[in-house]
N, C-alpha and C positions, 0 to 999 in steps of 0.2 A: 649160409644156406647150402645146401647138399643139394648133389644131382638129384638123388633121389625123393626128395622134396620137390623142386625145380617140377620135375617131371610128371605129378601129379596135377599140374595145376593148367588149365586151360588157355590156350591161347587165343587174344583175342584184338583183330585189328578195331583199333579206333577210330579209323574215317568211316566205314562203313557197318560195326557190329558186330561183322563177319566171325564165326569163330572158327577158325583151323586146325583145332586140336590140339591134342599136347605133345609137349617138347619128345622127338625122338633122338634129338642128339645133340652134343654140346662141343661146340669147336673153340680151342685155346688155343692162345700162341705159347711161344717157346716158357715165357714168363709165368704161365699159368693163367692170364687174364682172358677172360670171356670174348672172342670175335664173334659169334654167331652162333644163333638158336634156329634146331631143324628140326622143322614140321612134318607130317607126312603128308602127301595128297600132292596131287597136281592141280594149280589154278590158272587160269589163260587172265589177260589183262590187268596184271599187276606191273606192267610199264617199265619194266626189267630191273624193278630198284635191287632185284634181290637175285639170284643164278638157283634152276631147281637142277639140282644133283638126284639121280638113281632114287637115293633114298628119300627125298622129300625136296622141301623149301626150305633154302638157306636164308637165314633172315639175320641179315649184319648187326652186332648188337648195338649200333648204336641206330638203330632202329627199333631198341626196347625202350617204351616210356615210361613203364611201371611194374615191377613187380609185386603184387598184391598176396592176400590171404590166400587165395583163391584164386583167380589168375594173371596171365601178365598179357599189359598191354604194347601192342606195339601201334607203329604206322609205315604200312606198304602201299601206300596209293601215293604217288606224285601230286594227285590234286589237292591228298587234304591238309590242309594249313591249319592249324589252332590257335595262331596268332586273328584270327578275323572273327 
């Protein structure tokens, strides 16, 4: 899949629904592999799973749980568990 793909598709947290918008940025490590998808917007009470930088919310990828048609899901609340 392409950034430019990627980037069309909405973000949407899964504990609570919320949706954040689409990806404005894509952080790689030296290998090419994906560490973090950034959102734009400021949100208070996301329990600091994630650091917002200038330009958005940095959201670790292994805080992605799906990549979908349409968009990808992730989980940034510490409370929500999917295991229960």
């Amino acid at each position: 899949m392409s950034y430019s793909e990627l980037k069309r598709k909405d973000v949407v947290n899964i504990c609570d629904g919320r949706k954040m918008g689409r990806p404005i940025d894509l952080i790689l490590s030296d290998a090419a592999c994906a560490q973090a998808l950034v959102v734009p917007g400021r949100s208070g009470g996301l329990l600091g799973l994630f650091r917002q930088d200038r330009e958005g919310i940095v959201i670790p990828w292994e805080r992605v749980r799906r990549v979908g048609d349409d968009v990808i899901l992730v989980e940034v609340d510490a409370g929500c568990d999917q295991n229960q």
